[in-house]
C-alpha positions as semicolon CSV with decimal commas, in nm:
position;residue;x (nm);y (nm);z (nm)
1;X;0,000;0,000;0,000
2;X;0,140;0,342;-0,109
3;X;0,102;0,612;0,143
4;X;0,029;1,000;0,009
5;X;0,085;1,301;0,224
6;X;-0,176;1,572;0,051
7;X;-0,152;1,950;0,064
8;X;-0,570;2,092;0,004
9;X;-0,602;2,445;-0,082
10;X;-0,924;2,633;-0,156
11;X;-1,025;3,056;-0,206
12;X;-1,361;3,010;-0,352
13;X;-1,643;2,849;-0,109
14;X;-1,338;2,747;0,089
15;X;-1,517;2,559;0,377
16;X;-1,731;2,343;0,147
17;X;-1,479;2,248;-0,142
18;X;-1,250;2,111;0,117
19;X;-1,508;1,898;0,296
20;X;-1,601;1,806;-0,108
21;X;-1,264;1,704;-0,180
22;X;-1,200;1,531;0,132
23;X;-1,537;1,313;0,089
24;X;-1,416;1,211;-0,240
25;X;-1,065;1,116;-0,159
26;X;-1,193;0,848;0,056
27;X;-1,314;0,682;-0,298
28;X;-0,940;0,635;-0,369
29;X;-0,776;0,486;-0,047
30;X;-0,775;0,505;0,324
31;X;-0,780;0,812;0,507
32;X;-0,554;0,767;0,751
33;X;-0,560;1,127;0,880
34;X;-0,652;1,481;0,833
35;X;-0,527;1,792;0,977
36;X;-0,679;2,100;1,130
37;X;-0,744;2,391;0,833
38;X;-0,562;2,694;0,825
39;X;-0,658;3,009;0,703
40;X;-0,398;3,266;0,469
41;X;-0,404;3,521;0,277
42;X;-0,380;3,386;-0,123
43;X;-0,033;3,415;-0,201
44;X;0,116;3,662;-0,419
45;X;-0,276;3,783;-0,528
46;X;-0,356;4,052;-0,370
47;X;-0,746;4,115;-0,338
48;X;-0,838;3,755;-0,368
49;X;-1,023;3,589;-0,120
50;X;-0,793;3,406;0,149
51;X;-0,747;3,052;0,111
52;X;-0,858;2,732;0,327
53;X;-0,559;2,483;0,407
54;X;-0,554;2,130;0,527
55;X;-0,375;1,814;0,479
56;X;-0,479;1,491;0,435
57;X;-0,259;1,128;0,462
58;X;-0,416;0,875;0,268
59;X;-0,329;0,487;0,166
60;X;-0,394;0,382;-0,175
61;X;-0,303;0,081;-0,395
62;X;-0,264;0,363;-0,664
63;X;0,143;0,468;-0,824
64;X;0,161;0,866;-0,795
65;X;0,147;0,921;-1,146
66;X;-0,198;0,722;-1,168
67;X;-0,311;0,889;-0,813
68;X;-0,227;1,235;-0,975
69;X;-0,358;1,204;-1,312
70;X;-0,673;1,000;-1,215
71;X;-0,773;1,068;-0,868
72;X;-0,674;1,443;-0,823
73;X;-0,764;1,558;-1,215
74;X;-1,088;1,374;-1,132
75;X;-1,160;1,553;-0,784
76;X;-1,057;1,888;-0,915
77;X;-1,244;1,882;-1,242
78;X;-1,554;1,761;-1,025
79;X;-1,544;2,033;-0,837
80;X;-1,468;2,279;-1,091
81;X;-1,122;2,401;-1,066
82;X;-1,021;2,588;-1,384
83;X;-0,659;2,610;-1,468
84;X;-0,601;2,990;-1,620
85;X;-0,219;2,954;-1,758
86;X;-0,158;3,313;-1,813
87;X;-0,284;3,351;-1,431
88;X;-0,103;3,093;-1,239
89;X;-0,216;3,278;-0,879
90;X;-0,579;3,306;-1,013
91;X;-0,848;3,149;-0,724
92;X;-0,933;2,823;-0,720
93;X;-1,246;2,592;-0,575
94;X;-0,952;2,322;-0,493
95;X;-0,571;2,252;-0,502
96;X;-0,444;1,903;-0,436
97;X;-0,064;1,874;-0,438
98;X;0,087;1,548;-0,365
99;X;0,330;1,692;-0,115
100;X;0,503;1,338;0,001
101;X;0,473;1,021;-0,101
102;X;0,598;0,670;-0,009
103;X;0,596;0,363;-0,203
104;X;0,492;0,039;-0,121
105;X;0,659;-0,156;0,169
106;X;1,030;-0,080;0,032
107;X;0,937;0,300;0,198
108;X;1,099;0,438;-0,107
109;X;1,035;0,830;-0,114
110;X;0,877;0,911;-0,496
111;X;0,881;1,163;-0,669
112;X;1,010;1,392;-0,455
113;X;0,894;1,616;-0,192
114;X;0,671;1,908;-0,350
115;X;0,894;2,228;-0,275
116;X;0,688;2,420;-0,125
117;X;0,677;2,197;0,189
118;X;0,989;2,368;0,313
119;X;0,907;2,758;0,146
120;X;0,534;2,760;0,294
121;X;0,370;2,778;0,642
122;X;-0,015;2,650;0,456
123;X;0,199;2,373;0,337
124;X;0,400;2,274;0,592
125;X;0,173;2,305;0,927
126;X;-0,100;2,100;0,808
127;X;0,119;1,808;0,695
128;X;0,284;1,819;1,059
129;X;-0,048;1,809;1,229
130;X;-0,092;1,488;1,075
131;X;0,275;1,324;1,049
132;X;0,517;1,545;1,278
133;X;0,807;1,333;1,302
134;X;0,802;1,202;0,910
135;X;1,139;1,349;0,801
136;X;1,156;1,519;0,483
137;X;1,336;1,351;0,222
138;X;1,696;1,565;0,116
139;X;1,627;1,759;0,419
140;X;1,648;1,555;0,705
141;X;1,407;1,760;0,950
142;X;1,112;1,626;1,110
143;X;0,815;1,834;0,946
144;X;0,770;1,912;1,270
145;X;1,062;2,128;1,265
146;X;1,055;2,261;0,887
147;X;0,664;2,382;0,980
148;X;0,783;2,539;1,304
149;X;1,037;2,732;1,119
150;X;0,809;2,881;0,851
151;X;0,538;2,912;1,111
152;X;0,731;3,151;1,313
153;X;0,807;3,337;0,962
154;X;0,455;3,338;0,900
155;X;0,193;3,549;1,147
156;X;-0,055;3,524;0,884
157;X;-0,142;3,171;0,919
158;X;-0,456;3,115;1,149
159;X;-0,637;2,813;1,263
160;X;-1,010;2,717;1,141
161;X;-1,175;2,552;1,382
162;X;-1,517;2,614;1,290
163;X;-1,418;2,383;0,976
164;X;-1,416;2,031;1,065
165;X;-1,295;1,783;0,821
166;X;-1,324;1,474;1,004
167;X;-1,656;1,328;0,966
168;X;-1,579;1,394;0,561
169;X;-1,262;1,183;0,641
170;X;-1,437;0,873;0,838
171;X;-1,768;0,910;0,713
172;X;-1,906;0,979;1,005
C-alpha cells in the first residue's frame, strides 16, 4: 500500500470544497488522517479571497502518477477548478498537491517532496499536524521542525476551527 501526504487548498467556497474534496478522496484509499485547516491570505494575489488549508494522509493501492492524473484531475475537475495559464495565482475551488509520497513496503520516497513543503507555512503546518516526526526527504528535519520554522516566519497563518474535516474523512 502506497502512502500520500496531501496538501488541500481552496479561495472560492473554501469551507465546502474542502469537505467536497475530502469526501471524495476516501473513494481512492484510506484516510488515515486529516489535519486542522488553516486560514492565509492567497499568495502573491492581492485582493483575492484568502485561502482554506488542510492536509490529508491517505493509503492507496494507486502509483503517484496514476493517483495524480486520475484521482486528483478527477476531484478537481468535479469540483470545478479551472486552470487559467496566463494567471497561475488566479483562485481556485480546490488545489491538491501530492506533497510526500511513499511507495509500497520498500518506503521508497517518490517523486520527490513538492517544494513548497519547506518555502510555505499552509503547506507545511497541516502536513505536521498529521505526520510530525516524518522526516523530509533531502532535508532531514522532522516536518515538525521545517513547519515550526516557517510558522514563526509566517503570522498570517490562522487556525479554522469552525471547519471540521473529520466526519468527511471517516464518514461519520
Amino acid at each position: 500500500m502506497n502512502v500520500a501526504l496531501l496538501s488541500l487548498g481552496s479561495n472560492i467556497d473554501a469551507a465546502r470544497n474542502l469537505v467536497a474534496a475530502v469526501r471524495l478522496l476516501r473513494e481512492a484509499g484510506r484516510v488515515v488522517a486529516v489535519s486542522c485547516v488553516y486560514e492565509t491570505p492567497a499568495v502573491g494575489a492581492p485582493g483575492q479571497p484568502p485561502f482554506l488549508n488542510a492536509a490529508v494522509q491517505l493509503e492507496t493501492p494507486l502509483g503517484p502518477g496514476a493517483f495524480k492524473d486520475g484521482v486528483i484531475g478527477r476531484i478537481e475537475r468535479a469540483l470545478g477548478r479551472t486552470r487559467d495559464p496566463r494567471n497561475r495565482a488566479a483562485p481556485r475551488t480546490i488545489d491538491i498537491d501530492i506533497a510526500l509520497w511513499t511507495s509500497g513496503d520498500a518506503g521508497v520516497e517518490t517523486p520527490p517532496p513538492h517544494p513548497d513543503v519547506v518555502r510555505r507555512a499552509h503547506v507545511a503546518v497541516p502536513l505536521a499536524d498529521i505526520a510530525p516526526a516524518r522526516v523530509l526527504p533531502g532535508d532531514g528535519r522532522p516536518l515538525a521542525a521545517v513547519a515550526g520554522g516557517l510558522r514563526a516566519r509566517d503570522a498570517a497563518l490562522r487556525p479554522r476551527p469552525d471547519v471540521d474535516l473529520r466526519a468527511a474523512a471517516y464518514g461519520k
